[in-house]
C-alpha positions in Angstrom: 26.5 11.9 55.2 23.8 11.2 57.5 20.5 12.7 56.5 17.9 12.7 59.6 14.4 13.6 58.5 12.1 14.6 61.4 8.2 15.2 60.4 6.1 17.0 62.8 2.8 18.3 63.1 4.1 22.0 61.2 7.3 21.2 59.6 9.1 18.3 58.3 12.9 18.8 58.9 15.8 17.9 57.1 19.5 17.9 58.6 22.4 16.4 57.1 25.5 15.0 60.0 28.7 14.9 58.4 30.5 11.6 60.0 34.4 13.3 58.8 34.0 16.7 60.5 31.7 14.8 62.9 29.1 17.9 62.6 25.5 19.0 61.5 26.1 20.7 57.8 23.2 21.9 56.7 19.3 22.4 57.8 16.1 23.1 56.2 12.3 22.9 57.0 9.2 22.3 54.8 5.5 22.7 55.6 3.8 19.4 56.7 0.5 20.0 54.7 0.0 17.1 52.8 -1.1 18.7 49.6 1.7 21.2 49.7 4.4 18.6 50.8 4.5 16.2 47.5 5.1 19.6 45.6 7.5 20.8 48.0 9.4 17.7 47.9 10.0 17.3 44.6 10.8 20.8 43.6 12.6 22.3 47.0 14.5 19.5 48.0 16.4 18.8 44.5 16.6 22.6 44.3 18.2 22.7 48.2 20.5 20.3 47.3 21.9 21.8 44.0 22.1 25.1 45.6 24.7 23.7 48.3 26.3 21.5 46.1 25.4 18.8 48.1 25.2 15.6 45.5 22.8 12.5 46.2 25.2 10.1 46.2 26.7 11.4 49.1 23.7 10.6 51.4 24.7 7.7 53.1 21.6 6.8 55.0 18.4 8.4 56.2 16.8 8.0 59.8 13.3 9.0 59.7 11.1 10.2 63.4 7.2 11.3 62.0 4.9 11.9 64.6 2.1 12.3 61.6 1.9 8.7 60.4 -0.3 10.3 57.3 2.8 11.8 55.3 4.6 8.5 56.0 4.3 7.0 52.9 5.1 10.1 51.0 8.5 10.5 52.6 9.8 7.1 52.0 8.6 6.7 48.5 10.2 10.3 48.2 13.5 8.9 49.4 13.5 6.1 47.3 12.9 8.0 44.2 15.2 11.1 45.0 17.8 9.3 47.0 17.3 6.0 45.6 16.9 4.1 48.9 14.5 4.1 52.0 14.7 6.0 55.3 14.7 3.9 58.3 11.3 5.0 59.8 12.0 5.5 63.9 9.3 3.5 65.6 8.4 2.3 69.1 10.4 -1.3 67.8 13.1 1.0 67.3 13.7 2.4 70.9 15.7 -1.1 72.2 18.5 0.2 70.3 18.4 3.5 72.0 20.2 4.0 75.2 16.8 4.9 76.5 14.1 3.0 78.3 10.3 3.2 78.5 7.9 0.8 79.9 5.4 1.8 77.2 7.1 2.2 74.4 3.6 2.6 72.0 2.4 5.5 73.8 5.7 7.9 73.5 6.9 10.1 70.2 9.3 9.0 68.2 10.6 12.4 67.8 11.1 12.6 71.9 12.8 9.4 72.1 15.2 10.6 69.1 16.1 13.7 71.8 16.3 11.4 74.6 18.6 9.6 72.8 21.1 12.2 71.5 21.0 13.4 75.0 24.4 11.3 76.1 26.5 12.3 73.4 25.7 16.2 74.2 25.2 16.3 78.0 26.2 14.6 80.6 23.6 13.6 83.0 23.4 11.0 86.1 23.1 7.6 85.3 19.6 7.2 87.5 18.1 9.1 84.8 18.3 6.9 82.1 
């Protein structure tokens, strides 16, 4: 499975893609408040995951889209320590392997280029636009 954490100013959401049934599986939220977040972490996520019977080990990899650069550092060394490897963090270095372009690439969200990017594989839009 494909976990794809997406950290935004309210809530940092979690979704899990199964590549077999090629869907989304499962979705949760937490608050983006930094104090709150380390706690929530460690106690909500294991406890999410128990709940649905969903085992670490079948976590894949995780993509990572934070448009609050201060919780970064938290989520990674979360995934290492829970999942026991790092999230690739979704940066503007990122977007040349999106099928996407931007002339400014610094000065656009991660998490908009991340729905820019999913856009092909759900609608189908004009060429021009991309």
């Amino acid at each position: 499975m494909f976990l794809a954490i997406d950290a935004g100013n309210s809530n940092v959401v979690f979704a899990l893609f199964d590549s077999q049934s090629g869907t989304w599986t499962n979705q949760f939220r937490l608050e983006t408040k930094t104090p709150a977040l380390i706690a929530q972490l460690s106690k909500k996520v294991p406890l999410y995951f128990l709940e649905h019977g969903i085992s670490v080990d079948q976590i894949q990899k995780i993509g990572f889209s934070s448009v609050v650069p201060d919780i970064n550092g938290i989520i990674e060394q979360f995934c290492l320590g829970f999942f026991g490897k790092p999230p690739y963090l979704i940066q503007a270095s990122s977007f040349a392997a999106l099928p996407v372009f931007t002339h400014r690439p610094n000065e656009i969200g991660t998490d908009l280029m991340c729905n820019a990017g999913a856009i092909p594989g759900v609608v189908v839009l004009p060429q021009k636009m991309f």
